[in-house]
Backbone as ProteinMPNN parsed JSONL, in Angstrom:
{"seq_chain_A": "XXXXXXXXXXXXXXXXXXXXXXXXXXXXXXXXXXXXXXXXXXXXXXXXXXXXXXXXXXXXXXXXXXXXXXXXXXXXXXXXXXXXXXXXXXXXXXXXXXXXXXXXXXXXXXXXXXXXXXXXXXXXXXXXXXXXXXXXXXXXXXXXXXXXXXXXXXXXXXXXXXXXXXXXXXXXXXXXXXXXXXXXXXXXXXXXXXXXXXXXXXXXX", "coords_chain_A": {"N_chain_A": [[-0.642, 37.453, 209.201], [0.435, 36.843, 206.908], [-0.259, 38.378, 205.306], [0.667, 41.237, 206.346], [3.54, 41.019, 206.534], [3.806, 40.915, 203.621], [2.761, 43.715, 203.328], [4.23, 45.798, 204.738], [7.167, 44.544, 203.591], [6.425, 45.388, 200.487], [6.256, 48.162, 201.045], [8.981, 48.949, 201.958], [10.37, 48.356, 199.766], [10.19, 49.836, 197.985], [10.623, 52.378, 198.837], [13.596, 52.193, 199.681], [14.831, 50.456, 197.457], [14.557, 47.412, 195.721], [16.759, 45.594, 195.9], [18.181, 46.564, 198.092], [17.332, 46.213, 200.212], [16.611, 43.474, 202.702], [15.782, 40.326, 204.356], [16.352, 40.805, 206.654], [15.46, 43.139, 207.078], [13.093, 43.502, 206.665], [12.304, 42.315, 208.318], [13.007, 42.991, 210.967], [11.587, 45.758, 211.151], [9.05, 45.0, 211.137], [8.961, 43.557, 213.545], [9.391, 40.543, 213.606], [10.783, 37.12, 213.763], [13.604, 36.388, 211.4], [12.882, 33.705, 210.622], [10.084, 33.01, 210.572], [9.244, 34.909, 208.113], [10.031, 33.657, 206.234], [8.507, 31.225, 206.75], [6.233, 31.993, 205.351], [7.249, 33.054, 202.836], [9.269, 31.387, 201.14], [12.015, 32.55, 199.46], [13.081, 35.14, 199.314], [13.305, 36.271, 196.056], [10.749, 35.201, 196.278], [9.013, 36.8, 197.661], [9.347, 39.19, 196.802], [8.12, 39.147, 193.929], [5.279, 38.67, 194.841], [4.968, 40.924, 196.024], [4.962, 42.929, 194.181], [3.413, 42.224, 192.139], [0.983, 41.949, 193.431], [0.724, 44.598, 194.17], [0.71, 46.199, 191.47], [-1.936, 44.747, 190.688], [-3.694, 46.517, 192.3], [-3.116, 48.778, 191.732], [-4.31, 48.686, 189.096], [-6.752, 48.015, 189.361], [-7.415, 50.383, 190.83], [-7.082, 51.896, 188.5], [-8.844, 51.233, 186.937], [-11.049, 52.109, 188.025], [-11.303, 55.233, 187.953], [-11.26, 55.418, 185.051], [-14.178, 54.745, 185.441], [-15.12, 56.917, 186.1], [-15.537, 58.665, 183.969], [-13.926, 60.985, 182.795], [-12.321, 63.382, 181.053], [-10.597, 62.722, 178.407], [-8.291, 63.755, 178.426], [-7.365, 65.327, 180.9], [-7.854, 62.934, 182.593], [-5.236, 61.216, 181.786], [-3.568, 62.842, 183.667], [-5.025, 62.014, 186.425], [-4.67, 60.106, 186.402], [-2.021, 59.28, 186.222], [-1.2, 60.999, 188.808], [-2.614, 59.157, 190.813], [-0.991, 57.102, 190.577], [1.499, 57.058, 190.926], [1.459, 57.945, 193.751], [0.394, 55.126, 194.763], [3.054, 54.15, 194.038], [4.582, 55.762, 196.13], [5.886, 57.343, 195.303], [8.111, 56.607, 194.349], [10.754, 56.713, 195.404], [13.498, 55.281, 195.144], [13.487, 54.629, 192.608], [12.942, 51.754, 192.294], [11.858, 50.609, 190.145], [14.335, 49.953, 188.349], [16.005, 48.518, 189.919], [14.84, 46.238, 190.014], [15.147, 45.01, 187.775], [17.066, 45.265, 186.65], [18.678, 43.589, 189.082], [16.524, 41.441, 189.744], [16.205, 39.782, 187.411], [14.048, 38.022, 185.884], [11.822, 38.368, 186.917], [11.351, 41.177, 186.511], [10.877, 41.121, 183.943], [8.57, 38.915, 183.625], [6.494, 40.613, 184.921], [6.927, 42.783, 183.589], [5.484, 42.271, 181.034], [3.112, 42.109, 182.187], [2.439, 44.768, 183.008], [2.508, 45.833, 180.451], [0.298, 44.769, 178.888], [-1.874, 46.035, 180.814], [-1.284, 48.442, 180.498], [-1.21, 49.095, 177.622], [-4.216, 48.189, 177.485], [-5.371, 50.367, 179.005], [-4.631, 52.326, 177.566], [-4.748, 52.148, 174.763], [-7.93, 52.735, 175.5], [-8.093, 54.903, 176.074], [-6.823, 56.978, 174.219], [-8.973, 56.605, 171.861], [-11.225, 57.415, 172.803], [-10.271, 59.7, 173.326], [-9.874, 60.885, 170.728], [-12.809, 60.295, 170.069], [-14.046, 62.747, 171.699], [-12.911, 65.026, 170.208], [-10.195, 65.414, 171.499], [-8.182, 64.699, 170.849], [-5.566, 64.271, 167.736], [-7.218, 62.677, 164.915], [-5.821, 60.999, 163.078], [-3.917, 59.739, 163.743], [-1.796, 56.674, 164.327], [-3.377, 54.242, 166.377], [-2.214, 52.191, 167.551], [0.556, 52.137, 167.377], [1.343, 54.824, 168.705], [0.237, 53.874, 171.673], [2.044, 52.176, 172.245], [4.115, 53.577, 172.231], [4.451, 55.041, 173.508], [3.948, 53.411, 176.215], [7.004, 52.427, 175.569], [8.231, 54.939, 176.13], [7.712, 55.049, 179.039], [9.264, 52.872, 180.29], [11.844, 53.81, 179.465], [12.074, 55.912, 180.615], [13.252, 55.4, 183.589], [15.206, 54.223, 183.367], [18.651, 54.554, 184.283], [20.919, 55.213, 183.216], [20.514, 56.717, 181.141], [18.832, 58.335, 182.321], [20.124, 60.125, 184.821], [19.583, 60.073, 188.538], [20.481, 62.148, 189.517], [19.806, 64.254, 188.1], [17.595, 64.08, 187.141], [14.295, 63.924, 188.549], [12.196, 61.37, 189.847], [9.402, 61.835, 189.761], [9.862, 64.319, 188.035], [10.606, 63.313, 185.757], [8.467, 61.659, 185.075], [6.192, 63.92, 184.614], [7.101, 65.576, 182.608], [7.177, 63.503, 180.096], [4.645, 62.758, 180.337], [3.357, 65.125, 179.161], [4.696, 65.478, 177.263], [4.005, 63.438, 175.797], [1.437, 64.318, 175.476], [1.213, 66.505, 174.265], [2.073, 65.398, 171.726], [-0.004, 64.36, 170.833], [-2.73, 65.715, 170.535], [-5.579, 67.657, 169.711], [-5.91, 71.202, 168.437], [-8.458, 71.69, 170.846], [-7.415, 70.082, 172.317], [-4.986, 70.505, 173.365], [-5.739, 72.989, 174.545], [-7.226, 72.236, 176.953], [-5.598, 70.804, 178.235], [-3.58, 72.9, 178.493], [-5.264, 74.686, 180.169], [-5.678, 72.858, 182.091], [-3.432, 72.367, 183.456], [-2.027, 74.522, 184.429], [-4.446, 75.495, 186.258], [-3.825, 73.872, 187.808], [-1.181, 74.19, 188.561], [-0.461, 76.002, 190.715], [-0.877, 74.325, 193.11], [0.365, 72.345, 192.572], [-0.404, 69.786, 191.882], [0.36, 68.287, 189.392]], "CA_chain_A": [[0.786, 37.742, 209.216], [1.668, 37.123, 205.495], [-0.653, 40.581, 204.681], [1.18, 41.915, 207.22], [4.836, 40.908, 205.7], [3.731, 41.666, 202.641], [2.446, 45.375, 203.013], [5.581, 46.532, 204.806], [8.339, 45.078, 202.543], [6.014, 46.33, 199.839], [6.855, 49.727, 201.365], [10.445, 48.938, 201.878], [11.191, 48.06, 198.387], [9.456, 51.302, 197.438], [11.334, 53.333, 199.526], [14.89, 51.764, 199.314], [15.079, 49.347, 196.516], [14.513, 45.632, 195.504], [18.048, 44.867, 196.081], [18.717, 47.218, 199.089], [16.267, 45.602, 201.873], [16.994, 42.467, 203.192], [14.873, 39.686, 204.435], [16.063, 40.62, 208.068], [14.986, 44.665, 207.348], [11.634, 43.352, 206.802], [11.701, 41.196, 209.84], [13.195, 43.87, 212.181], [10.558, 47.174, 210.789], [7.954, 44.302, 211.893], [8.923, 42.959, 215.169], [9.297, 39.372, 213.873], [11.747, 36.765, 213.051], [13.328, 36.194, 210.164], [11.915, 32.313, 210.154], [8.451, 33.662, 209.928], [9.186, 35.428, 206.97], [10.199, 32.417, 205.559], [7.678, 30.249, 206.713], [5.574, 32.089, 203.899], [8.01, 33.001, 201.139], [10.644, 30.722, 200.943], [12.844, 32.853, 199.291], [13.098, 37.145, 198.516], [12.637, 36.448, 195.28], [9.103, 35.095, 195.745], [8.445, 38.051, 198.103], [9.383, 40.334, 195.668], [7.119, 38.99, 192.82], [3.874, 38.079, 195.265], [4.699, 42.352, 196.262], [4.548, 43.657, 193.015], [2.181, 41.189, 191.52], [-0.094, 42.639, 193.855], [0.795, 45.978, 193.471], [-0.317, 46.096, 189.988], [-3.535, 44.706, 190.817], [-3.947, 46.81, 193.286], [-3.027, 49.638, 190.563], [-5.194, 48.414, 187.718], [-7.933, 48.491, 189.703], [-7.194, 52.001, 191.041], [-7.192, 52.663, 187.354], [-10.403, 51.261, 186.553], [-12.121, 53.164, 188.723], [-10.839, 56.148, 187.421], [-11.977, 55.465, 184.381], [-15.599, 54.96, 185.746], [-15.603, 58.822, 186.181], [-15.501, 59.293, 183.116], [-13.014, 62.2, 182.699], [-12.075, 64.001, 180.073], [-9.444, 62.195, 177.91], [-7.06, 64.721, 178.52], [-7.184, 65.265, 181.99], [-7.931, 61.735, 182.774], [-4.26, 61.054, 182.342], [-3.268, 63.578, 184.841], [-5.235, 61.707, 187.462], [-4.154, 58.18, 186.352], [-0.363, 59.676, 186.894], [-0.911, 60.894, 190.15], [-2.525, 58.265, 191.369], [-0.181, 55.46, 190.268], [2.893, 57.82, 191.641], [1.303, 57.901, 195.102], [0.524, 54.149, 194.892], [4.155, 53.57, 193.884], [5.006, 56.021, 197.004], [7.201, 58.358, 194.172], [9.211, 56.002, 193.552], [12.006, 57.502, 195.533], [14.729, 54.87, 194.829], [13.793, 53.821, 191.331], [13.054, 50.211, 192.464], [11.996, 49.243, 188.893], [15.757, 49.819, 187.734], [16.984, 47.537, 190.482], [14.003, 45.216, 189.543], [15.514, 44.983, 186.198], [18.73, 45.234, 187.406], [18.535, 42.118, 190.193], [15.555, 39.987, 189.31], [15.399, 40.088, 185.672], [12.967, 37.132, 185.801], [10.925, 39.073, 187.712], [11.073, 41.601, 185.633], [10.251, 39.97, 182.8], [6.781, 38.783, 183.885], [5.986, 41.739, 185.331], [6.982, 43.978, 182.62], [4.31, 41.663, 180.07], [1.317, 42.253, 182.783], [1.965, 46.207, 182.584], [1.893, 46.306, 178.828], [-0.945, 44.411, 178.527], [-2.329, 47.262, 181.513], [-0.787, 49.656, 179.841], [-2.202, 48.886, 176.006], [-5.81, 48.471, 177.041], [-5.657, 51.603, 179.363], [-4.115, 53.423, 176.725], [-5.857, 52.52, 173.751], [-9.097, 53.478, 175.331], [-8.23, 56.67, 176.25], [-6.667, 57.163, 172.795], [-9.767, 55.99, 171.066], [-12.107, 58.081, 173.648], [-9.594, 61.22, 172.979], [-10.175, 61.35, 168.88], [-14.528, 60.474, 169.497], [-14.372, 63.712, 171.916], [-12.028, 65.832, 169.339], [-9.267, 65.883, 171.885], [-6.612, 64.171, 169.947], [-5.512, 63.612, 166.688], [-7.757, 61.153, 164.489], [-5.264, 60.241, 162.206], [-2.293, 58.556, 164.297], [-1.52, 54.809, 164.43], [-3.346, 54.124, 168.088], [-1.73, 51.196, 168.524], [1.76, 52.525, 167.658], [1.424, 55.584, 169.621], [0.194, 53.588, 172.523], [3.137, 51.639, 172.425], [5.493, 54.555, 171.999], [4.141, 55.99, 175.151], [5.009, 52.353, 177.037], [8.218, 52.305, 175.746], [9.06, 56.115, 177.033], [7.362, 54.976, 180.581], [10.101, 52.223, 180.718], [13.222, 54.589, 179.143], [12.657, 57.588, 181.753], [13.09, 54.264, 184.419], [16.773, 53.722, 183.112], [19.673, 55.043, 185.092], [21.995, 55.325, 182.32], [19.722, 57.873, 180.461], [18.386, 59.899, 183.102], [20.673, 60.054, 186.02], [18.731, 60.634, 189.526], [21.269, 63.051, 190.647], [19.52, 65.714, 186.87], [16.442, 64.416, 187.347], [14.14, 63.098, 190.011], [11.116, 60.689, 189.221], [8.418, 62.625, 189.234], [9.876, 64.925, 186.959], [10.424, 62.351, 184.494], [6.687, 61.355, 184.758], [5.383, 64.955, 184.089], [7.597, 65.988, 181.344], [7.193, 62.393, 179.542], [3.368, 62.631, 179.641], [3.18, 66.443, 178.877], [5.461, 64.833, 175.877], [3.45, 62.53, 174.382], [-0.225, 64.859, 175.191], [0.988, 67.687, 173.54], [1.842, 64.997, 170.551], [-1.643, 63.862, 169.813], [-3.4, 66.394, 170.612], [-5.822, 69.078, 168.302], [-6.424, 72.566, 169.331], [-9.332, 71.842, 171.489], [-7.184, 69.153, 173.637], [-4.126, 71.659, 173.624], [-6.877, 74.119, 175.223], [-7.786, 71.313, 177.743], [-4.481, 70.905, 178.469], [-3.256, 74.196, 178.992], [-5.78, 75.069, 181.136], [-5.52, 71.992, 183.118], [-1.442, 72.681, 184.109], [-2.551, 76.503, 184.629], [-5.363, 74.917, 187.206], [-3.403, 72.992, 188.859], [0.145, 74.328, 188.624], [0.018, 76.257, 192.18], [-1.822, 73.25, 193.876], [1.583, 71.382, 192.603], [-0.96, 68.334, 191.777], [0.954, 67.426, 188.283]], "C_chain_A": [[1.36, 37.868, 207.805], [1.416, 37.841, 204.825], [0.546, 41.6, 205.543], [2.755, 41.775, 206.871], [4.875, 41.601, 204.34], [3.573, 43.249, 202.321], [3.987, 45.784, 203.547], [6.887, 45.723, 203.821], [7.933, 45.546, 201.081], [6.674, 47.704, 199.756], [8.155, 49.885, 201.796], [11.041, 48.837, 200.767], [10.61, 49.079, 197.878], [10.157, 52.278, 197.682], [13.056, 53.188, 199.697], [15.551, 50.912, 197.947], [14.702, 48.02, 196.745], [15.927, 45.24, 196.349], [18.556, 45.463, 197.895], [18.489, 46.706, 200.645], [16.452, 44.128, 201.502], [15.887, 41.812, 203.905], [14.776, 40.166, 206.624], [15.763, 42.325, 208.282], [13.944, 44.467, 207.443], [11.381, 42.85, 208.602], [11.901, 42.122, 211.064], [12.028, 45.456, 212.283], [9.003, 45.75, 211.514], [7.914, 43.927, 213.18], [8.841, 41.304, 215.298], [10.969, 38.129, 213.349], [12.183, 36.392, 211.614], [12.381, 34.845, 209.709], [10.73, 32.615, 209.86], [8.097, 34.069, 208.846], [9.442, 33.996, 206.036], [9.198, 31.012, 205.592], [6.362, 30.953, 205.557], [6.196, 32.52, 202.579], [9.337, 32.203, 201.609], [12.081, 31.158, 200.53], [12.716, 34.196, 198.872], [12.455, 37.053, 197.453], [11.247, 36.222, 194.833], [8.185, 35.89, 196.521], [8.7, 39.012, 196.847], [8.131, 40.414, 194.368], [5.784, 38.775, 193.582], [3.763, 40.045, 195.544], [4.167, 43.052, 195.393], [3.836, 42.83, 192.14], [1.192, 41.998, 191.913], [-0.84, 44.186, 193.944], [0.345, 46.337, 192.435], [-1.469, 45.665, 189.937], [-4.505, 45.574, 191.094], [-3.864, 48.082, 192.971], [-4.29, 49.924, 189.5], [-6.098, 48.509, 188.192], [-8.587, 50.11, 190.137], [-7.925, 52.693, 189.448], [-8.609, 52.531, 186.963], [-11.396, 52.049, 186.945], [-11.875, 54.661, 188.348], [-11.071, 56.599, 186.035], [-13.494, 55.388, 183.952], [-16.134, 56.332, 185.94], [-15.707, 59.316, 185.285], [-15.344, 60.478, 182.923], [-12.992, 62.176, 181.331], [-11.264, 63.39, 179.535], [-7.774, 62.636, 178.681], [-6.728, 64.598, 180.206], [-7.384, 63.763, 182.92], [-6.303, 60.778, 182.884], [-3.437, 61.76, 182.95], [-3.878, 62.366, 186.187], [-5.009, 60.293, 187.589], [-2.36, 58.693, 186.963], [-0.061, 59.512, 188.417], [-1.162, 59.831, 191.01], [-1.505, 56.728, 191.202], [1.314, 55.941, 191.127], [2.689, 57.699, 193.136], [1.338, 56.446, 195.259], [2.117, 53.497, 195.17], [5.157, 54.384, 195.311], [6.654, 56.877, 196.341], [8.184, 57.996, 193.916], [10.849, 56.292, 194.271], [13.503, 56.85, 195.567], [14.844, 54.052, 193.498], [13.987, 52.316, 191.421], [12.508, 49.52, 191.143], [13.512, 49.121, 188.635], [16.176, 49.211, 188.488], [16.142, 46.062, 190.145], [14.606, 44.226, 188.051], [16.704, 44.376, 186.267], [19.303, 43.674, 187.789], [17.93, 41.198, 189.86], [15.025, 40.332, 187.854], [13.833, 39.458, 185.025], [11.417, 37.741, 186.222], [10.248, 40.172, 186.698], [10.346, 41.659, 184.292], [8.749, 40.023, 182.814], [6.226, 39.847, 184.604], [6.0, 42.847, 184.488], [5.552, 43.488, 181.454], [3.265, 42.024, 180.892], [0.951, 43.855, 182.763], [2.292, 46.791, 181.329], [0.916, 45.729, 178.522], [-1.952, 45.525, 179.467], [-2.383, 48.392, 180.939], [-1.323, 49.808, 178.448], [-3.446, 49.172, 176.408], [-6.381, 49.719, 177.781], [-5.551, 52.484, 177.739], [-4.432, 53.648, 175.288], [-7.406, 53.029, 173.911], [-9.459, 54.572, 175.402], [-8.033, 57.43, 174.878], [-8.108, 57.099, 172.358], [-11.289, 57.119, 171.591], [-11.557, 59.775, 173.566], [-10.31, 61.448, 171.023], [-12.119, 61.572, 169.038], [-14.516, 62.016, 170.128], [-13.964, 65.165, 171.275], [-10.514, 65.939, 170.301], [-8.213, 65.557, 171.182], [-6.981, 63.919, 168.964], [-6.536, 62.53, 166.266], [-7.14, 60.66, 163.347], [-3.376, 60.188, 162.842], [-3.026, 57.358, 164.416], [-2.021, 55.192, 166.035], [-2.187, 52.75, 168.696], [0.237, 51.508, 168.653], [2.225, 53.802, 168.462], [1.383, 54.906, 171.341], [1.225, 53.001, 173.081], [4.458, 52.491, 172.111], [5.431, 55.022, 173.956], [4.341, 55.129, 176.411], [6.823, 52.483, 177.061], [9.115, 53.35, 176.569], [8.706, 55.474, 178.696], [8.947, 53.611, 180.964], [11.862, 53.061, 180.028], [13.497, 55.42, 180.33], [13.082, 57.009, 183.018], [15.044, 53.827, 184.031], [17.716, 55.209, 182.936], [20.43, 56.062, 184.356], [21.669, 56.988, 181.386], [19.254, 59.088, 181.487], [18.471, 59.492, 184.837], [19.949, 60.783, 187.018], [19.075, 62.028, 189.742], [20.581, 64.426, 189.402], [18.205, 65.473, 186.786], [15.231, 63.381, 188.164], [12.745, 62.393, 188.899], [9.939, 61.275, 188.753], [8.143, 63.466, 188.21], [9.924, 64.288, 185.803], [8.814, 62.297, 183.958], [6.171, 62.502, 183.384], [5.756, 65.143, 182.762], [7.065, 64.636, 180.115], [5.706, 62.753, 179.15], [2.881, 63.778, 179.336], [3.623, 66.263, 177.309], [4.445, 64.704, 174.711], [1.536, 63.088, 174.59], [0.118, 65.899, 173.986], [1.119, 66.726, 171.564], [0.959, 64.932, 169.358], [-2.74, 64.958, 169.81], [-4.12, 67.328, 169.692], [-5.838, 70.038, 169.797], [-7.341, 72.224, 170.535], [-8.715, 70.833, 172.777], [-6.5, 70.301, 174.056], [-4.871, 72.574, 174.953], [-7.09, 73.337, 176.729], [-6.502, 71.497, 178.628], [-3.703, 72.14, 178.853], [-3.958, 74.552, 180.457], [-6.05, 74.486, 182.424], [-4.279, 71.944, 183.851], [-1.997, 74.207, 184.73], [-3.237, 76.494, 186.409], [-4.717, 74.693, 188.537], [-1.491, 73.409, 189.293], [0.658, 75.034, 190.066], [-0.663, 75.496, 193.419], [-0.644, 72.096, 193.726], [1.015, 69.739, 192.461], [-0.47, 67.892, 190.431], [2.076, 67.728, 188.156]], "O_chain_A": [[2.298, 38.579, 207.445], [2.109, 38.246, 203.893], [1.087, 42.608, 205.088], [3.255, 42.888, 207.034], [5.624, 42.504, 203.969], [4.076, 43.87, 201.385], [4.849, 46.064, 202.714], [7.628, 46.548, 203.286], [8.816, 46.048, 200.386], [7.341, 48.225, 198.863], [8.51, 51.04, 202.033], [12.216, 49.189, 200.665], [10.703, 48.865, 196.67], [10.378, 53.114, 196.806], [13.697, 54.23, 199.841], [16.747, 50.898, 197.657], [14.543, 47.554, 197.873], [15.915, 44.593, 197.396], [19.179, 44.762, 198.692], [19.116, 46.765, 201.703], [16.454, 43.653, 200.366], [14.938, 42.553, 204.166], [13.897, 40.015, 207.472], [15.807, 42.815, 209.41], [13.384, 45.13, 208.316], [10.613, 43.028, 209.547], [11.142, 42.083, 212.033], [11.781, 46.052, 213.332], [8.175, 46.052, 212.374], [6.894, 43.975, 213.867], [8.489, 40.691, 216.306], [11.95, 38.498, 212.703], [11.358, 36.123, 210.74], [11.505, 34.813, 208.845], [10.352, 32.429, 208.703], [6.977, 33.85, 208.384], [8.678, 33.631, 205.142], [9.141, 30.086, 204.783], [5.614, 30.138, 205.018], [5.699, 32.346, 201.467], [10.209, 32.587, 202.389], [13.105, 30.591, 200.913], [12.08, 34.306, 197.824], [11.303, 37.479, 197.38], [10.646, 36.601, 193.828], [6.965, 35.885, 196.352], [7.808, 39.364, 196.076], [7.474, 41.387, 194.0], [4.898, 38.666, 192.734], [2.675, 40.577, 195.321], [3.148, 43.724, 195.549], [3.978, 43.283, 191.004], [0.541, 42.689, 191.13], [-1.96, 44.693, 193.872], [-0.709, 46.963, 192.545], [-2.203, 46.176, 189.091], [-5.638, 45.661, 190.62], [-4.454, 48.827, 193.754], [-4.94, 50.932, 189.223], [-6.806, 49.278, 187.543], [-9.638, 50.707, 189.904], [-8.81, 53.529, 189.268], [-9.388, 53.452, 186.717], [-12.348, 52.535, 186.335], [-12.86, 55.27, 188.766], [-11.107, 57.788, 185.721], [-14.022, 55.694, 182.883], [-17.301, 56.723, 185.931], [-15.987, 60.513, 185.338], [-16.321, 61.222, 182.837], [-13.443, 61.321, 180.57], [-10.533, 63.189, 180.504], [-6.766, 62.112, 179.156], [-5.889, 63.808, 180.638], [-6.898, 63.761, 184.051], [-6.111, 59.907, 183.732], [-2.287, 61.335, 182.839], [-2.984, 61.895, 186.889], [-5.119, 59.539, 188.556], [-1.805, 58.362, 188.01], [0.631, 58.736, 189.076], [-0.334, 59.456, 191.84], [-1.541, 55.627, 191.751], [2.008, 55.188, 191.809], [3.661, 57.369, 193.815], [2.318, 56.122, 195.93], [2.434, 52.703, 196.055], [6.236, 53.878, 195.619], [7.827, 56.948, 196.706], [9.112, 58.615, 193.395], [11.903, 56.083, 193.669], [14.504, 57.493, 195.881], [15.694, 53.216, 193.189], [14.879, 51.691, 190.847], [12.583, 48.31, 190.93], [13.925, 47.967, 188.747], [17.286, 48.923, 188.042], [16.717, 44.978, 190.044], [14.401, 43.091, 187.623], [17.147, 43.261, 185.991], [20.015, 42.897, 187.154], [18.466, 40.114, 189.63], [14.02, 40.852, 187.368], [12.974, 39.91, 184.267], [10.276, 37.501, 185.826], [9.114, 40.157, 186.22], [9.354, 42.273, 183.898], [7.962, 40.802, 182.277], [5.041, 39.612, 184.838], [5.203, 43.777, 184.607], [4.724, 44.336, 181.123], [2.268, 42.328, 180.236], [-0.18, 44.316, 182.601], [2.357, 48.002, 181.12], [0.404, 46.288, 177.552], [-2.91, 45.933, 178.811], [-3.318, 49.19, 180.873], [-1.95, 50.846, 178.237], [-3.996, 50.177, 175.957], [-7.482, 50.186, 177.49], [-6.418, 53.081, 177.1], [-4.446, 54.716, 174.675], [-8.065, 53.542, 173.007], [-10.478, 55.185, 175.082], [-8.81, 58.283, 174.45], [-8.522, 58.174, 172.793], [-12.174, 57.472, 170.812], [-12.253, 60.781, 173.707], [-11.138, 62.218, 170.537], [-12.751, 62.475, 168.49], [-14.932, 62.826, 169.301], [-14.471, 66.226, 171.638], [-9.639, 66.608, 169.751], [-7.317, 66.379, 170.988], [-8.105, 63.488, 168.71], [-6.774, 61.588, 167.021], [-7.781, 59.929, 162.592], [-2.246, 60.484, 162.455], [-4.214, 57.062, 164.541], [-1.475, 56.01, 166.776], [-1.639, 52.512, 169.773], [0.98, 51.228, 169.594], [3.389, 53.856, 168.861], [2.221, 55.26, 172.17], [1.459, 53.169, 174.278], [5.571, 52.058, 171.812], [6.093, 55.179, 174.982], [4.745, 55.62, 177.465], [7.616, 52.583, 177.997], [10.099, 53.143, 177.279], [9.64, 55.515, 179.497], [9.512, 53.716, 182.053], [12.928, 52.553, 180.374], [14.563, 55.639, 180.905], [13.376, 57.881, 183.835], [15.786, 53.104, 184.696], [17.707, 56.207, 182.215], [20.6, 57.253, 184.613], [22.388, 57.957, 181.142], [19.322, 60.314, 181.402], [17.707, 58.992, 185.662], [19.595, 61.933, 186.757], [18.287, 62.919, 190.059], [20.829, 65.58, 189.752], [17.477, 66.393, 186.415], [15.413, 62.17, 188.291], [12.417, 62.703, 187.754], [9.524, 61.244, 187.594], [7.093, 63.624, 187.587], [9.286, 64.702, 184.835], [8.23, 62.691, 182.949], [5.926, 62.366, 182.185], [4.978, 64.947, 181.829], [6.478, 65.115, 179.145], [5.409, 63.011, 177.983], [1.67, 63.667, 179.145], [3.044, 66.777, 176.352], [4.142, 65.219, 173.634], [0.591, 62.501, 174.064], [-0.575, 66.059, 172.982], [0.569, 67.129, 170.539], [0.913, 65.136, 168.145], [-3.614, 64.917, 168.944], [-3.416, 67.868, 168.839], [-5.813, 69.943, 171.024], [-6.756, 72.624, 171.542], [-9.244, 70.741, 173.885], [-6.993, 71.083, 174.868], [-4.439, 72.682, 176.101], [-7.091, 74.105, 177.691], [-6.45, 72.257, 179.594], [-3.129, 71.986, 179.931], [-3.391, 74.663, 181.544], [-6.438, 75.03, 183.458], [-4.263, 71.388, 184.949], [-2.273, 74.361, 185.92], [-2.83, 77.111, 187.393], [-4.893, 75.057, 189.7], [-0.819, 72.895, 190.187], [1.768, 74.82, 190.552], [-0.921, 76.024, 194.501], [-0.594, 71.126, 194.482], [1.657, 68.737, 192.775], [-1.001, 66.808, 190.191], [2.775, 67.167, 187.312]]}, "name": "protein", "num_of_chains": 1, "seq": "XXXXXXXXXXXXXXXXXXXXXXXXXXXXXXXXXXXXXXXXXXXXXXXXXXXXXXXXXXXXXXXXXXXXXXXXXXXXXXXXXXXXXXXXXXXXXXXXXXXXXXXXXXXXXXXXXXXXXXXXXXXXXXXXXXXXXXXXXXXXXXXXXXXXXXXXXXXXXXXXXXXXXXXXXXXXXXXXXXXXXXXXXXXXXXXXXXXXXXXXXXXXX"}
C-alpha cells in the first residue's frame, strides 16, 4: 500500500503541483481513506520528500544506464533530456517552482542531491566530450558544469519565463542547445547539427 500511495501522488504532484493536490486527492484517485495515507506519512510534507527522494533515484539510475551505452558526448545529452522529461512526466505544472515555492526545506535538500547528480553527470560527459574532440579543451569544466546547473534551475522560475511564452519542454531544448553549441568544436557542432536534423521530424528533442 505505501508503493502504492506513493506512485500515484508521485504522479499527481507531477501533473498538478506540490501545493495543488491534497492528501484527500491522493486518497480519492486510489480508492482509500485518508487515515491510511497517514498511517504511513504522517504528514504531506514527508510524502512529498519520500516522492521525490525517490524520484531522483529512480532518475540517476536511469542516467547511469545511459551512460553504460556509451554514446557519443554530444548526443548522449539528448537522450539524458528526454529521458528525465518523460520520467518527470513534462513537467506540465512546473512542480519544482511550487516545490520551491511551498516546501523550501524540501527544496533545499533536494536541490544539494541534484547538484551533486548533476556535477558528476556533467563533468563526465564534459571530460569524455574534449578526449573525443567534441568540445572545447580549454573551458573551466567545473565552471561550465555549474553554469549549466544553474540555467537548469533559472528556466524553472516563473518570474523569468512565464508558462503562458514558454512551455517546459521548450525551455529544456533551447537551454541545452544553449550551452552545446557553447562548448563545442567543429566536429561536435557537426554532431550536433546532424543530430537535430535526424531527429527534428521524429519530434524526439
Amino acid at each position: 500500500m505505501k508503493e502504492q500511495i506513493q506512485n500515484k501522488a508521485t504522479e499527481l504532484f507531477l501533473q498538478q503541483g506540490f501545493k495543488s493536490v491534497t492528501m484527500d486527492d491522493i486518497a480519492d484517485e486510489i480508492g482509500i481513506s485518508k487515515k491510511t495515507i497517514y498511517a504511513h506519512y504522517s504528514t504531506k510534507s514527508k510524502l512529498i520528500e519520500a516522492c521525490v527522494s525517490l524520484l531522483i533515484e529512480e532518475i540517476k539510475l536511469g542516467i547511469d544506464s545511459l551512460k553504460a551505452e556509451n554514446l557519443n558526448p554530444v548526443v548522449e545529452n539528448f537522450k539524458v533530456k528526454v529521458y528525465v522529461q518523460r520520467m518527470l512526466k513534462n513537467e506540465k505544472t512546473s512542480p519544482q517552482y511550487q516545490l520551491k515555492k511551498y516546501y523550501p526545506k524540501i527544496y533545499n535538500k533536494i536541490r544539494n542531491t541534484k547538484f551533486n547528480i548533476t556535477q558528476r553527470y556533467g563533468i563526465d560527459n564534459l571530460q569524455r566530450g574534449i578526449t573525443t574532440g567534441d568540445y572545447r579543451a580549454n573551458m573551466q569544466i567545473s565552471f561550465v558544469s555549474r553554469i549549466h546547473f544553474a540555467g537548469l534551475l533559472a528556466i524553472k522560475d516563473k518570474a523569468l519565463f512565464s508558462e503562458d511564452e514558454y512551455s517546459n519542454n521548450k525551455l529544456m531544448d533551447y537551454l541545452l542547445e544553449y550551452h552545446l553549441r557553447a562548448i563545442c568544436t567543429p566536429k561536435g557542432l557537426a554532431t550536433l547539427e546532424a543530430f537535430l536534423k535526424d531527429n527534428k521530424k521524429n519530434n524526439e528533442v
